[in-house]
TORKOL-834620 format. One record per residue: y, x, z of N, C-alpha, C in turn; residue number from 1. Coordinates in pm, 1 decimal. Atoms other than C-alpha are relative to their C-alpha. Example, Ala and Ser with C-alpha at 12.3 -4.5 7.8 and 13.67 -1.06 7.14 Angstrom:
2
n.y->-119.0&n.x->89.0&n.z->0.0&ca.y->-450.0&ca.x->1230.0&ca.z->780.0&c.y->120.0&c.x->90.0&c.z->0.0&num->1
n.y->-119.0&n.x->-82.0&n.z->-6.0&ca.y->-106.0&ca.x->1367.0&ca.z->714.0&c.y->109.0&c.x->-77.0&c.z->73.0&num->2
***
This chain:
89
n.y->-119.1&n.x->82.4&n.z->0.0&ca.y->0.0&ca.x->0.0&ca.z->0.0&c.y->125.8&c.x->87.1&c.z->0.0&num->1
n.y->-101.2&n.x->-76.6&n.z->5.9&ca.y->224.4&ca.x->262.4&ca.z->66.1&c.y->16.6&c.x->48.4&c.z->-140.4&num->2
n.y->15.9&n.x->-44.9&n.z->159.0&ca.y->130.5&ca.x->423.3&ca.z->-267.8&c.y->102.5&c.x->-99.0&c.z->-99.0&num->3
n.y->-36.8&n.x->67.4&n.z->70.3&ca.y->244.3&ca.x->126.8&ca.z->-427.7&c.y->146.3&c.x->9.2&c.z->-8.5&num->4
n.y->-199.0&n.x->27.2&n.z->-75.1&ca.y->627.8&ca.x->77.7&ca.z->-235.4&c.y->83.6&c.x->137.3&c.z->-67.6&num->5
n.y->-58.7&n.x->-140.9&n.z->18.2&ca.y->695.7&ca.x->450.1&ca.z->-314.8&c.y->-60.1&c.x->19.3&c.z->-182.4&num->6
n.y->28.5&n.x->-15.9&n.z->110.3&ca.y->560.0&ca.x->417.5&ca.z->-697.3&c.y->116.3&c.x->-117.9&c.z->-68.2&num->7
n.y->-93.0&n.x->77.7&n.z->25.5&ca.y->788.3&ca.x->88.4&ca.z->-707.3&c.y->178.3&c.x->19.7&c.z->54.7&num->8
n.y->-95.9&n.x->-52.6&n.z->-26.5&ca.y->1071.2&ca.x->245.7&ca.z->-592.6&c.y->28.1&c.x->122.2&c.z->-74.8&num->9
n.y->-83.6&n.x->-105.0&n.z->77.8&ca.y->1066.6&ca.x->535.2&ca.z->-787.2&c.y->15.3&c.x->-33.8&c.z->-185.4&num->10
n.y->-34.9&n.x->78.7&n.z->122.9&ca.y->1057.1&ca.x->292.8&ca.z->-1096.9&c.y->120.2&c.x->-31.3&c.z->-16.8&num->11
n.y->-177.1&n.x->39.9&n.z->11.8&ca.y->1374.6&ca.x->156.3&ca.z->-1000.3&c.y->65.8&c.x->63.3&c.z->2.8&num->12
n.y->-104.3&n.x->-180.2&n.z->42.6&ca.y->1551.5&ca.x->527.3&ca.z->-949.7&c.y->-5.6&c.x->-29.3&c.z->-143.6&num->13
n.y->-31.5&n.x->-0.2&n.z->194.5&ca.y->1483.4&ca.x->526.5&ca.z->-1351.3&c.y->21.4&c.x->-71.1&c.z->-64.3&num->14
n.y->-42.7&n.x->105.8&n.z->85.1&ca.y->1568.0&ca.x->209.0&ca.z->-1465.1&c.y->100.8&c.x->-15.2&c.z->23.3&num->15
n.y->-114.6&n.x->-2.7&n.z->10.4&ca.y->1872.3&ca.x->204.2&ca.z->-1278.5&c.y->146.1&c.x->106.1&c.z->46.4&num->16
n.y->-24.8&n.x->-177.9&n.z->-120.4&ca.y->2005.6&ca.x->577.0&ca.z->-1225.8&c.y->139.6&c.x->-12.8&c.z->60.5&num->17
n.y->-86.0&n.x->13.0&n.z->-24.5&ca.y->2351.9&ca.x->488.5&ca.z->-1235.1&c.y->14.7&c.x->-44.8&c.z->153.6&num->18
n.y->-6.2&n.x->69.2&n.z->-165.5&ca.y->2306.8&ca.x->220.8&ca.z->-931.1&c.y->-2.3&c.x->98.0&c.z->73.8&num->19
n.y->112.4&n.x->-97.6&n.z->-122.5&ca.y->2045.1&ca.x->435.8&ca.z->-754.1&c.y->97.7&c.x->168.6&c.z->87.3&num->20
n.y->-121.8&n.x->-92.8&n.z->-49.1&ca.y->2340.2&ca.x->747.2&ca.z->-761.7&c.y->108.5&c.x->-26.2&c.z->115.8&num->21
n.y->-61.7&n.x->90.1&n.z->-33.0&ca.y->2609.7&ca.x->486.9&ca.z->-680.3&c.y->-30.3&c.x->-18.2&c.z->178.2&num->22
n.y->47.6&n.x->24.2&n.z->-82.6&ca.y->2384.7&ca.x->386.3&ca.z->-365.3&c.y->-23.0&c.x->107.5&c.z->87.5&num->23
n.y->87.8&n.x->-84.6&n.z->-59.2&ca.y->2243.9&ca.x->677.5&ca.z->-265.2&c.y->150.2&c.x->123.2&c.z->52.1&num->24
n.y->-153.0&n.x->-44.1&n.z->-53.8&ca.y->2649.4&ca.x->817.3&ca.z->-252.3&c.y->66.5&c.x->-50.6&c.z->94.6&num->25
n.y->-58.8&n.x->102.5&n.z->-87.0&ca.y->2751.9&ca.x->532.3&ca.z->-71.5&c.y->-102.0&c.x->23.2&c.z->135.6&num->26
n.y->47.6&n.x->-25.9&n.z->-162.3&ca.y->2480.9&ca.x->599.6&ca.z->244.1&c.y->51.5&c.x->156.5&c.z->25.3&num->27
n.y->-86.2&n.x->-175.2&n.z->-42.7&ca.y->2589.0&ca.x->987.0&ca.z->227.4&c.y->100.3&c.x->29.4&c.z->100.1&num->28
n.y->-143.7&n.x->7.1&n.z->-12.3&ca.y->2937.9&ca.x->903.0&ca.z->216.8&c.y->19.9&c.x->-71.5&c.z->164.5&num->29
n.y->-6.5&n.x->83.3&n.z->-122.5&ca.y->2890.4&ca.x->626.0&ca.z->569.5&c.y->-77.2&c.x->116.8&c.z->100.0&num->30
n.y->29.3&n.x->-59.1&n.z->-114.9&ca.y->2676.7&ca.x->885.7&ca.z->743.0&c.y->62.3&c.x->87.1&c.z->81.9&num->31
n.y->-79.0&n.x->-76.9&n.z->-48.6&ca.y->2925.9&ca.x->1165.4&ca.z->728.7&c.y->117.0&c.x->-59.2&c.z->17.3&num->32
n.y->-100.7&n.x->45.1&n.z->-36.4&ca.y->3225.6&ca.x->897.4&ca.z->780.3&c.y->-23.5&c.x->-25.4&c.z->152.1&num->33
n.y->50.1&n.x->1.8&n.z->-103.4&ca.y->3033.9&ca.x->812.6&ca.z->1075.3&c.y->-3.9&c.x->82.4&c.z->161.5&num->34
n.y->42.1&n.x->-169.1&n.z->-103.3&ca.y->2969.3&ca.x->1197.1&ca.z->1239.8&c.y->132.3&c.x->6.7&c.z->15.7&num->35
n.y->-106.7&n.x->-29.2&n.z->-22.6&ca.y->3320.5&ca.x->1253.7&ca.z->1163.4&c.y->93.0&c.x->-46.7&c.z->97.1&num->36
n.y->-75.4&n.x->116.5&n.z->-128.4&ca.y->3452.7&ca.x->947.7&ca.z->1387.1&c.y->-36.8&c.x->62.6&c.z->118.9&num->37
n.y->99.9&n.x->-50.1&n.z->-146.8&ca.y->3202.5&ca.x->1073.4&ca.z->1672.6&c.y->126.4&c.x->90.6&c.z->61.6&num->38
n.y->-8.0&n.x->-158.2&n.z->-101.8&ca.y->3296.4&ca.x->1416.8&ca.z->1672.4&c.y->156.5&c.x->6.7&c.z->16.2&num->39
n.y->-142.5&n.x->45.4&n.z->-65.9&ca.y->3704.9&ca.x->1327.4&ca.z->1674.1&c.y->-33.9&c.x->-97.1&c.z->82.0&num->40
n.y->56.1&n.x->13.1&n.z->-117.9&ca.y->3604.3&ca.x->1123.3&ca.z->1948.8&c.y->28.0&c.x->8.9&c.z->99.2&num->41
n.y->91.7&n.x->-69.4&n.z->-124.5&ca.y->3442.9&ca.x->1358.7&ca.z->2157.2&c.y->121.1&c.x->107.4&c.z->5.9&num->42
n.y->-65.4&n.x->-91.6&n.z->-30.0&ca.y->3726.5&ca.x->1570.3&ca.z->2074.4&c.y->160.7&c.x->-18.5&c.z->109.1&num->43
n.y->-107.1&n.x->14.4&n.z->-72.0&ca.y->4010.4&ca.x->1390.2&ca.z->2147.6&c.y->-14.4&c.x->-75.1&c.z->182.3&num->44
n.y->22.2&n.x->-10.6&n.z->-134.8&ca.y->3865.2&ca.x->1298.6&ca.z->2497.2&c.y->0.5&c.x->79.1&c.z->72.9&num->45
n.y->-3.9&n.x->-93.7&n.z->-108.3&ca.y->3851.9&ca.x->1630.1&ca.z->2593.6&c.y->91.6&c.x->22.5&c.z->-16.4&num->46
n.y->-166.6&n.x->-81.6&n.z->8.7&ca.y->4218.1&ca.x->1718.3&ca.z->2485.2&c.y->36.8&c.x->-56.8&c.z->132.3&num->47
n.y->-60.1&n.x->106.5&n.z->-79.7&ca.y->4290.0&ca.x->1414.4&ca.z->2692.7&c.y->-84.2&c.x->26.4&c.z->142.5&num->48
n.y->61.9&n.x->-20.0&n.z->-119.9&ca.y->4072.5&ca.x->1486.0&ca.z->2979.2&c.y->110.1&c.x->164.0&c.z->78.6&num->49
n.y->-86.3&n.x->-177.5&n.z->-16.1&ca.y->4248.8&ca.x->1899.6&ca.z->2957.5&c.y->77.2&c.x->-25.1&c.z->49.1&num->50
n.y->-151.3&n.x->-5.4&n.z->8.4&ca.y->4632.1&ca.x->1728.3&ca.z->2956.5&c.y->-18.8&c.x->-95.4&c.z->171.1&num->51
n.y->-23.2&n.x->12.6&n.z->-120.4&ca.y->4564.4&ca.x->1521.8&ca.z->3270.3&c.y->-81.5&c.x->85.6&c.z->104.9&num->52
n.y->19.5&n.x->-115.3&n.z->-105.8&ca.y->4362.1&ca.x->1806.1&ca.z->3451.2&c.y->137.1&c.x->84.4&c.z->54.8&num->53
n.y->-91.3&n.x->-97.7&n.z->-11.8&ca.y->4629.0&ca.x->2029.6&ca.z->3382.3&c.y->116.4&c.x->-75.0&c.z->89.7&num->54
n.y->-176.1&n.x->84.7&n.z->-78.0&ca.y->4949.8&ca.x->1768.3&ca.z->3492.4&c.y->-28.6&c.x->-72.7&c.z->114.6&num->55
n.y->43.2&n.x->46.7&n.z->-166.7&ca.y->4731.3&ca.x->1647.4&ca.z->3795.1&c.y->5.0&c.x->133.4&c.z->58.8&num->56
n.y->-12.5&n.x->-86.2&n.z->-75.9&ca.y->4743.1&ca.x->2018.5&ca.z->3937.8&c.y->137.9&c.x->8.6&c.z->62.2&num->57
n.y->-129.8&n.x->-26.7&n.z->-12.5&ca.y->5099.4&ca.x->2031.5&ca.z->3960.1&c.y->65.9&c.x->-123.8&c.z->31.2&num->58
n.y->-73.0&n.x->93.3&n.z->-48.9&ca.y->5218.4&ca.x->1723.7&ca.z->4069.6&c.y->75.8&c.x->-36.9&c.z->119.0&num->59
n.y->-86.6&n.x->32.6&n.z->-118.6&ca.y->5470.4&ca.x->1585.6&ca.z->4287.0&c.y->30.3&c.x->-111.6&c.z->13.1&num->60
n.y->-77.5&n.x->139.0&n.z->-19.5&ca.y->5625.1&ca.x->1317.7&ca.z->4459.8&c.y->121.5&c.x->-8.9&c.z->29.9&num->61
n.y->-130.9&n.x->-44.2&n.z->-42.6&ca.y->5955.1&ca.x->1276.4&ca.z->4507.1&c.y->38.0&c.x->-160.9&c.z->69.4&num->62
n.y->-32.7&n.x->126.3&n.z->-25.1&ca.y->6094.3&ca.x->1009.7&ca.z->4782.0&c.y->87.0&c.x->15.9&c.z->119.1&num->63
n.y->-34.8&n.x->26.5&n.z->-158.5&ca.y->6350.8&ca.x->987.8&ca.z->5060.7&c.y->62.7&c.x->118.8&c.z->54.1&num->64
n.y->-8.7&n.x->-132.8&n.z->-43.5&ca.y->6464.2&ca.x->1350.3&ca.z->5085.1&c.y->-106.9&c.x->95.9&c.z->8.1&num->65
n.y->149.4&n.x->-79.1&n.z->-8.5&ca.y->6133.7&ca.x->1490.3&ca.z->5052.9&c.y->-53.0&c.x->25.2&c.z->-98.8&num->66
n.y->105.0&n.x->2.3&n.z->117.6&ca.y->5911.4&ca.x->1608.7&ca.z->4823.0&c.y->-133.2&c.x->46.8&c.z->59.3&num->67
n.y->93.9&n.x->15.3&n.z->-51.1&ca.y->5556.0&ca.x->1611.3&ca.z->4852.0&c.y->-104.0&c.x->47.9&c.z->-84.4&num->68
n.y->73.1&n.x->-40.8&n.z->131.7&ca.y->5307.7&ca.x->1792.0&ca.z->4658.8&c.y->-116.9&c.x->-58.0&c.z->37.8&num->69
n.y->85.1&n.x->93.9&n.z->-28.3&ca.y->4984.2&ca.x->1593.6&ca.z->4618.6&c.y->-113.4&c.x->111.8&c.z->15.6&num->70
n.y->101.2&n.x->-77.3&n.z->10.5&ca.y->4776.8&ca.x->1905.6&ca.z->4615.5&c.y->-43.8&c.x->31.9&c.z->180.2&num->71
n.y->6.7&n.x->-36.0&n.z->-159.6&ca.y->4875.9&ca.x->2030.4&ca.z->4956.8&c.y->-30.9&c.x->-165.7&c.z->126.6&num->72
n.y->25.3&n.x->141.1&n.z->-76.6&ca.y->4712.6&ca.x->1733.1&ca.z->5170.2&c.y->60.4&c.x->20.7&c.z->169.7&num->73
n.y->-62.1&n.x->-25.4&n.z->-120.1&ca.y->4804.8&ca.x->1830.9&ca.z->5526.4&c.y->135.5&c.x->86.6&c.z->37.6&num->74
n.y->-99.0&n.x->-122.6&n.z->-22.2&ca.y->5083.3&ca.x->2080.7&ca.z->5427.4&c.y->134.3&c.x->-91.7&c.z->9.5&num->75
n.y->-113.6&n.x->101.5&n.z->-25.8&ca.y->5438.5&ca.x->1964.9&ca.z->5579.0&c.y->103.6&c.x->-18.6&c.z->-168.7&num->76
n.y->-103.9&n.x->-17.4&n.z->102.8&ca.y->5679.5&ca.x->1854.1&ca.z->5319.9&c.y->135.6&c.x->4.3&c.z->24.3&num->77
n.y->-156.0&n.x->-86.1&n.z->-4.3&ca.y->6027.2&ca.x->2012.9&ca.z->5242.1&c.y->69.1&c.x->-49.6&c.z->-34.4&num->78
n.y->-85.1&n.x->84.2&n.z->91.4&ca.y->6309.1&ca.x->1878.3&ca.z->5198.0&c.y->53.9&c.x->-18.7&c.z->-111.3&num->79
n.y->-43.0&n.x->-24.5&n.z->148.2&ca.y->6472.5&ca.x->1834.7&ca.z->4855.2&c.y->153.0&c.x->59.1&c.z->36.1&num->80
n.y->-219.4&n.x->-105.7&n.z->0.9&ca.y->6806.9&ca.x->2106.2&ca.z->4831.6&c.y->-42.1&c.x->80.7&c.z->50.9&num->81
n.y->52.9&n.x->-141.6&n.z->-99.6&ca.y->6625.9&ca.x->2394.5&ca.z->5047.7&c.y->-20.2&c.x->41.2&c.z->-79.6&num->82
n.y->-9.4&n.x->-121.7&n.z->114.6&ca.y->6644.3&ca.x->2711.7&ca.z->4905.2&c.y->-149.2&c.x->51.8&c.z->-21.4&num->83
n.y->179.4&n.x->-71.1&n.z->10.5&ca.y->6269.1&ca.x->2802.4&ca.z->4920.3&c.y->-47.5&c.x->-65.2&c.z->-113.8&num->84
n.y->47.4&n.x->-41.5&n.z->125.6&ca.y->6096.8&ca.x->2824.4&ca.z->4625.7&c.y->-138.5&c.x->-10.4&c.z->-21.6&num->85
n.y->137.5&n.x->10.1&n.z->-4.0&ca.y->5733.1&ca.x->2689.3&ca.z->4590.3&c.y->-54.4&c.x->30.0&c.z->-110.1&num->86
n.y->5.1&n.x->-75.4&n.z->81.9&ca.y->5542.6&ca.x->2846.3&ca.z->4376.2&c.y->-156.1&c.x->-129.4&c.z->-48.0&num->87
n.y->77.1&n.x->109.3&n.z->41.5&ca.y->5295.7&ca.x->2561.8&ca.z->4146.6&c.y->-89.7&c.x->144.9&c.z->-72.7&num->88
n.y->132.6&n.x->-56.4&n.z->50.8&ca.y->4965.3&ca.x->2691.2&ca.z->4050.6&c.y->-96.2&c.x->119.5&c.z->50.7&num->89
***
């Protein structure tokens, strides 16, 4: 039975080569439109994962005369206008 499917199929490659090209361009063409979507993606998640790693290290709060860095959890916060000079990263 198999014999048959794969003898009737390669009848139709030669009767209709044009199509069979046509067709056989058109799944090519969707598999690598496909990969390409993925792998931009996968890429731009990690840019996007990088840009808030990076701008969550360094963050601040600012409220009230104070500022507050979110990194330092128990460290006192300073006021805003003092000459000291914290050093991010």
């Amino acid at each position: 039975m198999l014999r048959e499917i794969f003898k009737e199929a390669w009848a139709a490659l030669g009767r209709n080569p044009v199509r069979s090209l046509l067709t056989m361009t058109g799944i090519a063409w969707g598999i690598v439109a496909v990969t390409l979507l993925l792998s931009y993606g996968s890429g731009f998640r990690g840019v996007l994962m990088y840009t808030f790693e990076v701008f969550g290290k360094a963050l601040w709060f600012a409220g009230r005369g104070q500022l507050v860095n979110r990194r330092a959890v128990n460290a006192p916060a300073r006021p805003c206008g003092s000459n000291k000079r914290t050093r991010i990263g």
